[in-house]
ZAMARGU-4260 file (C-alpha; in steps of 0.2 Angstrom, whole numbers, plus 5000, padded with zeros to 4 digits):
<rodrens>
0) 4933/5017/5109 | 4948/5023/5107 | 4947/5028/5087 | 4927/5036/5094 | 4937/5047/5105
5) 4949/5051/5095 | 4936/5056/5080 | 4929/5066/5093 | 4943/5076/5102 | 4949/5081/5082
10) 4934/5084/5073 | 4937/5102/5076 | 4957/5098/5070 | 4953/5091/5053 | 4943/5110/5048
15) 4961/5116/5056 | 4971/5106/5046 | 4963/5107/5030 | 4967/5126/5034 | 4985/5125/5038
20) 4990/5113/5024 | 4993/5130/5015 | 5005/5135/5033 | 5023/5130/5021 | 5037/5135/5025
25) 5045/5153/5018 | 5062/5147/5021 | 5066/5130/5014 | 5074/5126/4997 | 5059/5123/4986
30) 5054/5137/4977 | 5038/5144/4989 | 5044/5161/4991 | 5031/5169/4979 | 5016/5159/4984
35) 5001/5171/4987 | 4994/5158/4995 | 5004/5153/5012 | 5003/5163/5030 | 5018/5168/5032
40) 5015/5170/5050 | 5006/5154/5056 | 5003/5151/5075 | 5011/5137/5084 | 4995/5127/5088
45) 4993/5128/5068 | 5010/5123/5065 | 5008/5110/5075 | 4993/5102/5066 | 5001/5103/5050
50) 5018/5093/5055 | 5009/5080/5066 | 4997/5077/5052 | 5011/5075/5038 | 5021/5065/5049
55) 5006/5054/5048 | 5002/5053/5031 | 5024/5053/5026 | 5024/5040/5036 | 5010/5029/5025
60) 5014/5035/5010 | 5035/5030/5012 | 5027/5012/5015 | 5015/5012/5000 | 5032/5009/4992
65) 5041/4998/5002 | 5027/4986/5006 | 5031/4980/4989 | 5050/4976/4996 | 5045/4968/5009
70) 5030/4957/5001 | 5014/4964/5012 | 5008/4970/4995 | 5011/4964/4978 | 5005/4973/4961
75) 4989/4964/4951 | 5000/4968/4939 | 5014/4956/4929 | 5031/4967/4931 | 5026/4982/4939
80) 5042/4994/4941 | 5038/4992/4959 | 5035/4976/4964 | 5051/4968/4952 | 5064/4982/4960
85) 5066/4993/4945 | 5072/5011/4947 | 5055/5022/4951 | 5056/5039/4955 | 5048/5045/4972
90) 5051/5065/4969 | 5034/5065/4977 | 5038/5056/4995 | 5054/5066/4994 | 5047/5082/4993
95) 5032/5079/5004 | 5045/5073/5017 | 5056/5089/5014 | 5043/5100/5015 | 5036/5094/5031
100) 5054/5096/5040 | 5052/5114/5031 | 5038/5118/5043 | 5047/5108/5056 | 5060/5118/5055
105) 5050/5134/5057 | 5040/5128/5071 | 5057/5123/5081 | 5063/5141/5076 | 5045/5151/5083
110) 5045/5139/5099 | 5061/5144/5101 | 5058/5163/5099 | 5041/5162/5110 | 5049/5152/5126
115) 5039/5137/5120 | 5049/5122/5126 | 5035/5111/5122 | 5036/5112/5104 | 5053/5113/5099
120) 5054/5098/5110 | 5039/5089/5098 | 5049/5099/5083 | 5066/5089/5086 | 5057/5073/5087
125) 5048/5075/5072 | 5061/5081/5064 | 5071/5067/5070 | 5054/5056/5063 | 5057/5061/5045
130) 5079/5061/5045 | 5076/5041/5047 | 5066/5042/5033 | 5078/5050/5021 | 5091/5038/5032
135) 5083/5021/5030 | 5079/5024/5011 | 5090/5034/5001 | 5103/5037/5012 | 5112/5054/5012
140) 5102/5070/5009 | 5101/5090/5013 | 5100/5093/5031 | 5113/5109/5036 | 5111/5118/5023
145) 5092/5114/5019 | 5080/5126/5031 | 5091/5143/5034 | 5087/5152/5017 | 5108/5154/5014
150) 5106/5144/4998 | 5092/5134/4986 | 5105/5120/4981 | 5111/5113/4997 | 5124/5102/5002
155) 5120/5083/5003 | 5124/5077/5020 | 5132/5059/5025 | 5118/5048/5031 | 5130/5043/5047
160) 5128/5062/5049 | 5111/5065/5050 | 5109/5048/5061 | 5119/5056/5074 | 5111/5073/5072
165) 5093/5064/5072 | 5100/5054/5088 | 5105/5072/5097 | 5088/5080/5090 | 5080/5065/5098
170) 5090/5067/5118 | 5086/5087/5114 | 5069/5084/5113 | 5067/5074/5127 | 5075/5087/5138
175) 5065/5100/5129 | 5047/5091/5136 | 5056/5089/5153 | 5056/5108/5156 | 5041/5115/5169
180) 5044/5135/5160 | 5035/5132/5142 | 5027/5148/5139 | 5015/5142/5130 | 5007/5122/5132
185) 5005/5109/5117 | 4991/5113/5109 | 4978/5096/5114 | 4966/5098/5097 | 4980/5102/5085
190) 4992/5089/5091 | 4986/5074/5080 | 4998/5061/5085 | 4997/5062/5104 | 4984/5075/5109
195) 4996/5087/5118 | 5002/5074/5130 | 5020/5077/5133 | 5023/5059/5143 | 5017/5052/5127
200) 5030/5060/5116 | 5044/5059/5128 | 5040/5039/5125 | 5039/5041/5106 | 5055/5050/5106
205) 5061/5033/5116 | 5056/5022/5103 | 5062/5031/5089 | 5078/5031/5098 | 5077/5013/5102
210) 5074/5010/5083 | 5086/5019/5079 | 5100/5012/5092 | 5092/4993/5085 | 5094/5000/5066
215) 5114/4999/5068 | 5114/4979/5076 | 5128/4973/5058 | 5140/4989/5068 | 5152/4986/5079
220) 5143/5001/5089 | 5127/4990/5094 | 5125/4992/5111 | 5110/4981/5115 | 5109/4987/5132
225) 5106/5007/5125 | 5092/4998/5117 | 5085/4991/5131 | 5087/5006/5142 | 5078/5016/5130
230) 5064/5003/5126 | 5060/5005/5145 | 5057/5024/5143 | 5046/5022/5129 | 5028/5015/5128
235) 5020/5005/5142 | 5004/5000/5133 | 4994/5000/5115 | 4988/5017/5121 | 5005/5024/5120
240) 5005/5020/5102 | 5011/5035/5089 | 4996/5037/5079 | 4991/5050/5068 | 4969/5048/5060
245) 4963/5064/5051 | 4962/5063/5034 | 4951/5075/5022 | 4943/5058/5016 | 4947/5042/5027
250) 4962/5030/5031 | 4973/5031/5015 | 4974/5014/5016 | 4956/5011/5016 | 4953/5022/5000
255) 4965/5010/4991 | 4952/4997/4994 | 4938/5006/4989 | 4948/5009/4973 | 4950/4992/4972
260) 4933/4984/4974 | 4932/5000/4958 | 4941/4989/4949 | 4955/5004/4950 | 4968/4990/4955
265) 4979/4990/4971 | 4981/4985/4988 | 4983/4965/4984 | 4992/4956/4998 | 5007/4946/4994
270) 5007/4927/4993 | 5022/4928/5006 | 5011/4938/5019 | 4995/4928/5018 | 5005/4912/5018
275) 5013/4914/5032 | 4997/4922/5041 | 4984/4906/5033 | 4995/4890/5040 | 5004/4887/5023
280) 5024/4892/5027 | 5022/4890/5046 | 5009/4876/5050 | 5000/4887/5060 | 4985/4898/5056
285) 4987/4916/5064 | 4972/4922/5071 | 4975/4940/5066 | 4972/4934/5046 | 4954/4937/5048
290) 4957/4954/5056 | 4970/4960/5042 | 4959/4955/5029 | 4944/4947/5021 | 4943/4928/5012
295) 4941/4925/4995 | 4926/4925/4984 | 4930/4905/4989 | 4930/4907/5007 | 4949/4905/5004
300) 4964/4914/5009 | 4976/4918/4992 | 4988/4928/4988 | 4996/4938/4975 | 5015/4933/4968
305) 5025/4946/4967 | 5031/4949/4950 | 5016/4938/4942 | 5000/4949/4944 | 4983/4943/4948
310) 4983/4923/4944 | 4964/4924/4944 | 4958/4912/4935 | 4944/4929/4934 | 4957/4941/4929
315) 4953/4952/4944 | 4934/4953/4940 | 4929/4947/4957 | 4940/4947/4974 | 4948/4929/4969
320) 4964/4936/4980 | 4963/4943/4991 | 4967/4962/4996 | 4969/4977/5012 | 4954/4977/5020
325) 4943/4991/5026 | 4935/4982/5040 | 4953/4980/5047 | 4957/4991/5062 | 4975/4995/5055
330) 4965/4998/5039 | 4948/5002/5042 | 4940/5019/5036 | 4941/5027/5053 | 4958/5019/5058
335) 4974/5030/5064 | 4990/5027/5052 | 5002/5018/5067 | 5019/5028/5066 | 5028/5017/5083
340) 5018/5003/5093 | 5021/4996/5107 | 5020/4979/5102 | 5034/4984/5090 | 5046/4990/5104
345) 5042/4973/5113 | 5052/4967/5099 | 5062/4975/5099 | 5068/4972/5117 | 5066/4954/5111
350) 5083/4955/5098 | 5091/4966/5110 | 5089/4954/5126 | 5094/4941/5116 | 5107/4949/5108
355) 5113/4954/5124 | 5111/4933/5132 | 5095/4937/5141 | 5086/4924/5132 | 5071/4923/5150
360) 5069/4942/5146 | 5070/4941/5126 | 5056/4927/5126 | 5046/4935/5140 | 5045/4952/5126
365) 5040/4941/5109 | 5025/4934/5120 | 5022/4951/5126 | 5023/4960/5108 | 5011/4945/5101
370) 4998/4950/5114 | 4999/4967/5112 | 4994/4966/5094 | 4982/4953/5095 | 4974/4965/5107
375) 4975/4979/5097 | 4967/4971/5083 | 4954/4963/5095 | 4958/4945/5092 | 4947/4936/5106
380) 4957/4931/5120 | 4954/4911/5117 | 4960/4913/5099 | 4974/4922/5106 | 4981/4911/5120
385) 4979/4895/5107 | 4990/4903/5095 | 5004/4907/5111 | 5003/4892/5116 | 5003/4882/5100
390) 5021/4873/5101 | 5026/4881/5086 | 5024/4899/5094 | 5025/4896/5112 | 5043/4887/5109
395) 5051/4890/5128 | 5064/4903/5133 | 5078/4892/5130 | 5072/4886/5112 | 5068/4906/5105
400) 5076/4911/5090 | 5080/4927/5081 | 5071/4919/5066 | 5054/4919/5077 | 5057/4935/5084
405) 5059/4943/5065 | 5045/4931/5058 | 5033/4937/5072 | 5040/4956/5071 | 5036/4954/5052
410) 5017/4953/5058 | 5015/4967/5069 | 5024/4980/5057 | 5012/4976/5044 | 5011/4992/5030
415) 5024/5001/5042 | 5041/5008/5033 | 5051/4998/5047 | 5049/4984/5039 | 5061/4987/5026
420) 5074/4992/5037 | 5069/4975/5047 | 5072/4963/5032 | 5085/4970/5025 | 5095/4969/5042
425) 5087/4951/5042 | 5093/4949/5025 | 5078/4942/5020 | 5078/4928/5027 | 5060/4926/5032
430) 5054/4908/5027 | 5051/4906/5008 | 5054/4923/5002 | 5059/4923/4988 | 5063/4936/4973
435) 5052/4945/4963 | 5047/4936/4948 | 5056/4944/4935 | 5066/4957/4946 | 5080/4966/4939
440) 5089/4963/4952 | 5098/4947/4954 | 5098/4950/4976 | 5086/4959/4983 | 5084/4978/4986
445) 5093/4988/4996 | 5091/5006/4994 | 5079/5019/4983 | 5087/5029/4970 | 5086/5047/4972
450) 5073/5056/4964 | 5073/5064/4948 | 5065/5079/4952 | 5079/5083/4967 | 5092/5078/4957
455) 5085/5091/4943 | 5087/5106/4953 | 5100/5102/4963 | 5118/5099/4956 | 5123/5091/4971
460) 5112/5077/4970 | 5124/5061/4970 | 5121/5049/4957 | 5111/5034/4964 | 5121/5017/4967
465) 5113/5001/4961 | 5101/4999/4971 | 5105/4980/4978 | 5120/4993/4986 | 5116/4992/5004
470) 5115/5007/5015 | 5130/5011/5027 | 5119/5003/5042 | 5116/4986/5034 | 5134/4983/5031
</rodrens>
């Protein structure tokens, strides 16, 4: 019901977005200056379009990388660059990300001029939205010097710098939205993430602050109780949930399946995923398998090795593994890409609390984030109260672990970039998981190189660590 609504409150906002893709930015760094092509004098509501639908689809595309490092996917292919954590250049997802804040930026800077509060207070929190994803993947990167047209090679920031600038953004946005003078309101068809609903984003910028304040749990400056205090503000429900579902074709997800049943190969799920969903690392079989995806051509449930390729035996001629699924509702052809749940903000009040020695509140949250996405993807309530209350799930306040919380976290942020930053402040240490066949690392990865096609026009481009080299926040 919800997806229906949706389809129909932004049917008119997919004709606007296809419209505003061409709404860049005149003032960023990339070379768009002499582009016949842009407007160079959008409207907000078409501004707004355009950065809530690329925060969507920046938000997918970052984790059709990662879902590789973190085993959801795993390439049909024997060594693929990806998959064994060789050095692959992402100048695509940089620049899509770069040129989104462009038009962020600008939007922040009109809402500004026009006595619109409401969207300067959406601008900082997207813009606060795509920092984390230079943060959480390569690390530093141009943010001062970036947007104001004084230069086309800017200064790379330190990435503790933009976290605390993307922390302020985040409190400035809030405050922004709290205001009762915006001249002019959010724009409900060309807000694609929350439909002009400004309770809605003043809870996503709480959980992107409480993601960020969780991010930092190796510092000295965790503060589990910041955590906490900002989980509380953020989503109360799965209908909070930050989801962004127009596309000029359907869920980009999806159209890697339809690739794949093509034989245009990708979208396999890992043998580390399915094994932990289909009973084989855990003992239990996790209802939501069947909702993720779809059996074998054997009526089994078999993943991919990462590193290996397809093990057939029919060399990827019939679906002998198995692979993302477009009856899925994370995956389906009608289904929003999920930018923050609320399931995943239980979880994270889980680590806090018991972080913090609240172990009653810490195992009341893991149940709760559990329910939440079994509801989300429909599991029937009797599947879903057998799998709580299977010993192995339903283990007692006094007997949770932050191995359960991370093992069960590791479900709901399926194909979500989080997940990287989860394992690696996990370290990895989710049952069985084990490196790449074949990697060319001899730990596993820890950063992403920075792109060629930056470091080619811009001299300040550092040189990329190895990239086992952890980030400052996972020290």
């Amino acid at each position: 019901m919800k997806i229906m609504k949706k389809m129909y409150r932004y049917a008119m906002a997919l004709l606007l977005t296809g419209a505003s893709l061409g709404l860049q930015s005149c003032e960023d760094y990339f070379d768009l200056h002499d582009n016949p092509n842009l407007v160079s004098n959008p409207p907000l509501n078409a501004m707004l379009s355009t950065a809530t639908h690329k925060t969507g689809l920046n938000s997918q595309r970052v984790a059709a990388t990662t879902a590789f490092y973190v085993q959801y996917l795993a390439s049909p292919v024997a060594g693929n660059a990806t998959d064994t954590y060789q050095v692959v250049d992402l100048t695509g997802s940089w620049d899509a990300i770069y040129l989104a804040m462009a038009d962020i930026y600008d939007m922040k800077q009109r809402g500004q001029e026009e006595g619109a509060s409401d969207y300067v207070g959406v601008a900082n929190i997207l813009m606060a939205y795509h920092l984390n994803l230079v943060i959480d993947h390569w690390g530093d990167g141009p943010y001062s010097q970036a947007f104001d047209n004084s230069t086309l090679t800017p200064a790379f920031d330190s990435s503790q710098d933009l976290y605390a600038e993307a922390l302020r953004l985040l409190d400035e946005g809030i405050a922004e939205l709290n205001k009762t003078d915006s001249r002019i309101q959010l724009s409900e068809e060309d807000d694609l993430i929350h439909g002009g609903d400004k309770t809605q984003w003043i809870r996503t910028a709480n959980a992107f602050k409480a993601r960020m304040l969780n991010k930092v749990s190796k510092q000295p400056s965790y503060n589990p109780g910041a955590v906490l205090s900002a989980v509380e503000n953020s989503y109360q429900s799965n209908a909070d949930d930050a989801e962004m579902m127009v596309f000029a074709d359907i869920n980009p997800w999806a159209a890697v399946s339809r690739s794949n049943t093509s034989l245009i190969l990708g979208g396999w799920l890992s043998e580390q995923f399915v094994n932990q969903l289909n009973g084989t690392t855990y003992g239990v079989v996790d209802p939501r398998l069947t909702r993720i995806t779809e059996p074998t051509v054997t009526g089994t449930f078999v993943g991919t090795p990462n590193g290996v390729g397809n093990v057939g035996p029919a060399n990827n001629t019939v679906r002998d593994e198995v692979y993302i699924s477009r009856n899925s509702p994370l995956t389906g052809d009608l289904a929003p890409v999920t930018i923050a749940s609320y399931a995943e903000m239980k979880f994270i009040e889980a680590e806090a609390a018991f972080r913090a020695g609240d172990q009653q509140r810490a195992y009341t949250a893991y149940l709760d984030g559990i329910r939440a996405h079994m509801d989300k993807l429909g599991v029937p309530a009797g599947e879903r109260d057998a799998y709580l209350n299977n010993p192995a799930v339903g283990v007692g306040a006094a007997n949770l672990t932050l191995d359960l919380i991370f093992k069960e976290k590791y479900v709901v942020t399926y194909l979500n970039t989080e997940a990287w930053t989860d394992a690696r402040r996990y370290d990895y240490q989710y049952a069985n998981f084990d490196l790449p066949a074949n990697a060319d690392l001899t730990t596993f990865i820890r950063r992403i190189a920075f792109p060629q096609g930056e470091a080619s026009k811009n001299p300040n481009t550092p040189d990329s660590p190895a990239l086992s080299e952890p980030l400052w926040w996972d020290q």
